[in-house]
N, C-alpha and C positions, 0 to 999 in steps of 0.2 A: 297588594302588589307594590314593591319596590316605588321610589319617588324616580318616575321615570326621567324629570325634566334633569333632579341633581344628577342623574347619572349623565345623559346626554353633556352637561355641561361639564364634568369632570372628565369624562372619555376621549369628548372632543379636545379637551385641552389638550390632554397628554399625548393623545396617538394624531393630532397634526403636526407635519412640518413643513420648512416654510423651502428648503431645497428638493431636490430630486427622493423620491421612494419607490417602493415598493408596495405593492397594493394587494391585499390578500383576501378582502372581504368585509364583509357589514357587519357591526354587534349586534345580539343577542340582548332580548332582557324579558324574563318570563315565558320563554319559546317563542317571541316572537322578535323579527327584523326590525332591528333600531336605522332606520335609512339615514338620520341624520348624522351615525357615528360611523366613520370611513376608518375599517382596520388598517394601516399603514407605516411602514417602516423606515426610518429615514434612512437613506443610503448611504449615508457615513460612517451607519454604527456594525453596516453588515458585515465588518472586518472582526465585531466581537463575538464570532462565532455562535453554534447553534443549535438545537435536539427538536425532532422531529417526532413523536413518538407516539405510541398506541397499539390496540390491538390490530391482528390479521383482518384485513377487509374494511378497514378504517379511512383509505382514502390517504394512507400516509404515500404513498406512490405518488401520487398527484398530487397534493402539495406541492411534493418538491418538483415535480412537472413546472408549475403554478411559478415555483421560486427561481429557479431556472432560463424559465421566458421573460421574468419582468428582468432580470440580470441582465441577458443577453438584449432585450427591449432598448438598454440602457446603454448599451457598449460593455458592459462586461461577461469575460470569459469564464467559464465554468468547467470544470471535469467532474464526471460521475461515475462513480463505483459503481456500476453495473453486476449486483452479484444476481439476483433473479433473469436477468436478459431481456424485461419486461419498458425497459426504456428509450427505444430508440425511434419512434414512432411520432418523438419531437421534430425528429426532420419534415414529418409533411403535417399539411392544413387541417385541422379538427373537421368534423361533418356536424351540420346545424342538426342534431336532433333534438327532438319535445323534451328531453329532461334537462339538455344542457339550455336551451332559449329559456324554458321558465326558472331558471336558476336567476339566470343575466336577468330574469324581467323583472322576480323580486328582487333582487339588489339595485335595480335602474341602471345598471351600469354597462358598457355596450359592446357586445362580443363581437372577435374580428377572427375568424378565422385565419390561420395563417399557418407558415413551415418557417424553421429557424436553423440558422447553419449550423451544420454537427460535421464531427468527424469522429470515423469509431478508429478505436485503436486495442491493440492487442501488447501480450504480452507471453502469450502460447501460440503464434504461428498461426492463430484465426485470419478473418478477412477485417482487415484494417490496415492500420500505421501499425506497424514494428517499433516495436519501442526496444530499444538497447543499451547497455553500456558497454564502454570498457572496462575490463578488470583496472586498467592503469587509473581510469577518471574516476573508478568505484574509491581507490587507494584502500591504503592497509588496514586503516583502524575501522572503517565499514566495513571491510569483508571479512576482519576478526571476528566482527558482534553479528555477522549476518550467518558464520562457519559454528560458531558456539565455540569459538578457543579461547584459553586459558592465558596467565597474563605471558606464561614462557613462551607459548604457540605461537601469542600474537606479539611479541617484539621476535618471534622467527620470521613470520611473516613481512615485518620492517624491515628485516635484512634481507629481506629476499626482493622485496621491491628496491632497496637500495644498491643492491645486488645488480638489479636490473638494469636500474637506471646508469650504474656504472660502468655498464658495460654494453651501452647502448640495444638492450634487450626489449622491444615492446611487447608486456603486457597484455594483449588483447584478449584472446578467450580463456577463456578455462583450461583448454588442451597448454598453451601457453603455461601456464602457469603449474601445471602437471607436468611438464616436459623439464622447464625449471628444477621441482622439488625433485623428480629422478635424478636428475646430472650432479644435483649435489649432493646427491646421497648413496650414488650408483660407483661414481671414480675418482681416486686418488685424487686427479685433479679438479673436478667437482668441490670436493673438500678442504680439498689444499686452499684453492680461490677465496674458499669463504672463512677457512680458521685464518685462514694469514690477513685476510684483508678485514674482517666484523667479530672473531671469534669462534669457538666449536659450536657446534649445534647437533640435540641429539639427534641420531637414528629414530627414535622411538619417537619424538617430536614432530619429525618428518614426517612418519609413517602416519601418525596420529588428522595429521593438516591432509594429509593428501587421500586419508578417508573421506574426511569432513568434504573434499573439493570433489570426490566421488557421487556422495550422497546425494549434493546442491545440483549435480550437472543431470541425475537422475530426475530430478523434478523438472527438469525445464531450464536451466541454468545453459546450456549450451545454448538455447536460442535466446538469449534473454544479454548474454556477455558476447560483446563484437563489437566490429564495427558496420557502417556506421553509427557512432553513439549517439542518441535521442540528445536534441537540444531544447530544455523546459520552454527557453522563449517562444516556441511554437506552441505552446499552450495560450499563449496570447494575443491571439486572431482576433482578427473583426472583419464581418463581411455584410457591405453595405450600411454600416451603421449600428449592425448587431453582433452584441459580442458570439463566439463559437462555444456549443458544447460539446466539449471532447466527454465522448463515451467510452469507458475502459471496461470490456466486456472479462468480467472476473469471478464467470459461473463455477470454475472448476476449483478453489478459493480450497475446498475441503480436501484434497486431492493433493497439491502442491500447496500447501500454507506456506513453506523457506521460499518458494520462488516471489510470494505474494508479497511476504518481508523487504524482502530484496529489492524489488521495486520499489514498494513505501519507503524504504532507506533511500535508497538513490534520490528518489521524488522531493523528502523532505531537503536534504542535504543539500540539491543543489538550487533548492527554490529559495531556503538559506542562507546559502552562500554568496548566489548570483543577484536576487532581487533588492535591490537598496533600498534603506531608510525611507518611506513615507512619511513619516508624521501626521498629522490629523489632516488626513487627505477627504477631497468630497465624496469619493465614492471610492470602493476597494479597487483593488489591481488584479485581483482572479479569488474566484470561490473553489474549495472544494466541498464537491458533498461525498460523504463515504455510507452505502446503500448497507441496511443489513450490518450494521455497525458489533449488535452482538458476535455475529460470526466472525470479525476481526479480531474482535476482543479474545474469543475463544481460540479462535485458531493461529494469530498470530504468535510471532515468540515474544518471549518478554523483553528483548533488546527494542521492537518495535513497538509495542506496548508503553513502554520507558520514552523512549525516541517521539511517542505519539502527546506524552504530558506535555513533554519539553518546553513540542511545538507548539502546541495549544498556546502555552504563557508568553512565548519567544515571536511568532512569526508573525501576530498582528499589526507590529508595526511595520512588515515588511508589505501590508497593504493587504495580505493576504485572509480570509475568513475559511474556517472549517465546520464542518456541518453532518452529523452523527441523526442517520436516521435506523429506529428500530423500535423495539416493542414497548419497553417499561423504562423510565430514567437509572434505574439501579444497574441495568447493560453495562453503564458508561462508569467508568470508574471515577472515584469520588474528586481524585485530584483534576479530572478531564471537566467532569460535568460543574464542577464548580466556577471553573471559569468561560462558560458558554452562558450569552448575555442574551439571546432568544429561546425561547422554547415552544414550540408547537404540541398541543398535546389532543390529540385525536383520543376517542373511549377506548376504555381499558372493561374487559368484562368479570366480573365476580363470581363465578361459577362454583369455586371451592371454596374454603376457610384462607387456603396459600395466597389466593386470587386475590380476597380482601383485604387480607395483611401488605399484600402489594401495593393496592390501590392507596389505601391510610400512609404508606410509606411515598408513594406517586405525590401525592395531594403536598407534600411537606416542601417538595422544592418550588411550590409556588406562592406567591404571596396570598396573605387572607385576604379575601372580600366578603363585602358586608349583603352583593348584588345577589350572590352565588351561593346554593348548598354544595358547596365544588363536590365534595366524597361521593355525597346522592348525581349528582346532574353528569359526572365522570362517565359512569355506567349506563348511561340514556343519551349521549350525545351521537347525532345522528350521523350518514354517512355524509362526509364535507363538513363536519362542523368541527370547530375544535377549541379548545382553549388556550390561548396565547397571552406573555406578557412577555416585553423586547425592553430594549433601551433605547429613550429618547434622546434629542441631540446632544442632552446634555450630560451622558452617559447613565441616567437614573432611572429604576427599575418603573415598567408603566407597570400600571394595575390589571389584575387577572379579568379579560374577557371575553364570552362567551363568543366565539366568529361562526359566520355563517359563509364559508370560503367560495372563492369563486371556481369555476374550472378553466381548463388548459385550453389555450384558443389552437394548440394542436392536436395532432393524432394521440385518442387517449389505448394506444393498440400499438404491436410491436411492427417493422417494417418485412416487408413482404422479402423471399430469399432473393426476387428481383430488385426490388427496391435497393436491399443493402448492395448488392453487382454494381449497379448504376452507381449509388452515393460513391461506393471505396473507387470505379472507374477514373470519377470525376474531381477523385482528389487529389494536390501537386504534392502535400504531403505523404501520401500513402508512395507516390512517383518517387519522392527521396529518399524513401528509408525502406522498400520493400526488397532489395537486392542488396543482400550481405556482404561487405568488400571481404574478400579470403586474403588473407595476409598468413604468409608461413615464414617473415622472416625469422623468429625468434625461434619455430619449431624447427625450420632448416640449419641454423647455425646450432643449436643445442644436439641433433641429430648427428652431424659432422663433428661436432666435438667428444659425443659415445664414443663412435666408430672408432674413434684416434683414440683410444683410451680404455684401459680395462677396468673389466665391471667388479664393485665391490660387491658385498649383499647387498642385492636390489630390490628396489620399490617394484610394484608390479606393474606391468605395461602395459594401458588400457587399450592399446594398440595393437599388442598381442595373444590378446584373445584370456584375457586375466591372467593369474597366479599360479605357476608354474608349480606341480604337486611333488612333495619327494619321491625318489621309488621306498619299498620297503626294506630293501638290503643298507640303501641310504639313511633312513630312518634309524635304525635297530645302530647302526653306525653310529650317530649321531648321538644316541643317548647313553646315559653314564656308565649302565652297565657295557653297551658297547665299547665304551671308550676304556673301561677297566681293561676289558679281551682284549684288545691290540695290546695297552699297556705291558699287561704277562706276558702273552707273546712275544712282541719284541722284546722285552727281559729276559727270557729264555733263549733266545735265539741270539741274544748276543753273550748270555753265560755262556752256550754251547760254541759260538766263533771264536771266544778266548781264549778257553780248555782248549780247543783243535789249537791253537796257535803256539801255545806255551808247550802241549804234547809234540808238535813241531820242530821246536826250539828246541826241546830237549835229546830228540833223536838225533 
């Protein structure tokens, strides 16, 4: 057996600290509980983001339960990507059963049952906080990379918001913004406004943007773009002392991926924008954890993909930590997973040749230890246990150990459809944002501006009822051969008006 004492005395050094942590469990050393080695995080370093990872039924759920309650324990706020729906059962008090007491009783450490402030929020029209923006606050070069246009599309789109703004036009929904691309494409004057004051702009350009604005508003984009617009700083609640976990229920994720984007863009952008410089602060300013992280990775576009390295490198000093839970560390893309300074890794199982080649590639993003067959002990780590190395206060990598994690001193179970009633009742934010302000100034003055005005080839009006079909006399008209037949025709019939004319003259 390993030199039990050198281990204690090396483990203890590195995973103590002397300010505020995070507590996640006792080490490991030969299967059994090291009680003298307390696994713990120091809460400074939680801004350097995180992976949570393992097979299905690992217990990676609860972790981040685990991660979540000591955060909010502390005063800070959290938001969780709720893509399973299996989360929200944080709001109320855990039940003392026989496996969770003798967990707490090997570790000696002292379980308190309890419920911790949440608030769920939406972003499809569930029962929550509404989460919204404005097209206006989204601005142009977001809603380019969120629309998938091209670099012409998106400096059309700059003229259109400048457009707007010049002519005191707001912005707000989608319809908005569709009412815009018509008018400029639909009348003389529509056009005239825009080549005399930014330049021409194609038809097909148009045409091309106000697909894309079609597509996005089918997924959910019409409840998603309004007002009132979500203000991040309500992500940073404290109630009684604990910070809030905002749940963002995002089970339908495969379904509307562009709307999922859309928010992750907004999200990042104005967390960004708005959150100032921290510097080496004692404890972060808000965690996010993103649930099912593969299925972002999969489903999201690559603009958000892109947008998601960024932040990784960029947002840490904004106080703020990210945190990617999912199956195997290789989910995470190379540039993301490289700069996440925690890892949690729950068992990975070996079942096929694929499986093991996984695990050998798993094993490589963590440090050697001398304590550990890590490749072997991977594939046998129990439920709640896992293997962990974080950074200490002084940002340097701790050594790889074996934890034996504690559980969630809340509900390890989702809330009852009564439960969730009561919670969103009792919320002042779900009060501030669950009634949509309707604003048609921009749709009524572009409407009144048609009317006064004739129509060019137009865009089609989602308003009335789609894209107006040619008839077939029209059609046959339209194309070349038809266009040859009037041609003769008319030439004939003005040979024959001339002859009459000249035979005229002559008599």
């Amino acid at each position: 057996m390993q030199d039990k004492a050198k281990f204690i005395e090396e483990l203890t050094g590195r995973y103590s600290t002397k300010g505020d942590q995070i507590m996640l469990g006792k080490a490991m050393l030969g299967g059994e509980i090291v009680l003298e080695v307390d696994v713990a995080l120091p809460l400074k370093t939680i801004n350097r983001h995180g992976l949570i990872a393992g097979a299905t039924g690992t217990g990676k759920t609860k972790t981040l339960q685990v991660f979540a309650e000591q955060l909010s324990r502390v005063g800070v706020p959290s938001l969780v990507l709720d893509i399973k729906g299996d989360f929200s059962g944080i709001a109320e008090p855990g039940e003392k059963k026989e496996t969770i007491e003798e967990r707490y009783k090997k570790t000696r450490l002292l379980y308190s049952p309890q419920a911790f402030p949440v608030e769920l929020m939406t972003i499809s029209g569930a029962a929550g906080v509404k989460l919204r923006a404005t097209v206006e606050k989204f601005g142009p070069v977001l809603l380019s990379k969120i629309l998938g246009l091209n670099d012409t599309q998106s400096s059309i789109i700059s003229i259109i918001f400048k457009y707007c703004e010049d002519q005191n036009l707001s912005l707000v929904s989608l319809g908005d913004l569709k009412k815009v691309l018509q008018y400029v494409n639909d009348t003389p004057q529509g056009r005239a406004e825009i080549s005399t004051g930014y330049g021409a702009v194609s038809s097909a350009s148009l045409r091309a943007i106000f697909r894309a604005v079609v597509s996005l508003e089918q997924q959910g984009g019409a409840l998603f773009f309004g007002e009132p617009s979500f203000d991040v700083w309500d992500l940073l609640k404290n109630r009684e002392g604990k910070g809030v976990v905002n749940i963002l229920r995002v089970d339908d994720i495969q379904s509307k991926p562009q709307l999922f984007s859309t928010f992750m863009l907004f999200l990042f952008s104005q967390i960004y924008s708005l959150f100032p410089e921290e510097g080496d602060a004692v404890k972060p300013k808000f965690v996010l954890f993103i649930d099912e992280a593969h299925l972002i990775f999969r489903e999201a576009s690559k603009t958000l993909q892109s947008q998601i390295e960024t932040m990784v490198k960029l947002i840490r000093s904004k106080g703020v930590g990210i945190y990617f839970i999912t199956q195997i560390p290789e989910d995470i893309p190379g540039a993301v997973l490289s700069q996440l300074g925690l890892k949690i890794q729950h068992a990975l199982r070996g079942f096929t040749a694929k499986d093991r080649k996984k695990i050998t590639k798993a094993i490589e993003n963590y440090p050697v230890t001398e304590y550990y067959n890590a490749s072997n002990l991977i594939q046998n780590l129990g439920i709640g246990e896992a293997f962990i190395t974080a950074l200490d206060e002084k940002g340097v990598p701790t050594p790889l150990v074996h934890t034996y994690l504690i559980s969630p001193e809340s509900r390890m179970d989702v809330l009852s459809d009564r439960e969730i009633k009561s919670l969103v009742a009792q919320s002042s934010l779900v009060a501030k944002y669950e009634n949509p302000v309707k604003i048609n100034f921009t749709g009524d003055i572009i409407d009144q501006r048609r009317a006064a005005a004739p129509l060019n080839d137009a865009l089609p009006d989602s308003t009335a009822g789609g894209k107006q079909e040619k008839g077939v006399l029209e059609q046959v008209l339209a194309s070349s051969a038809g266009k040859i037949f009037i041609n003769t025709v008319v030439r004939r019939l003005a040979e024959k008006l001339v002859a009459s004319f000249i035979k005229k003259g002559q008599k």
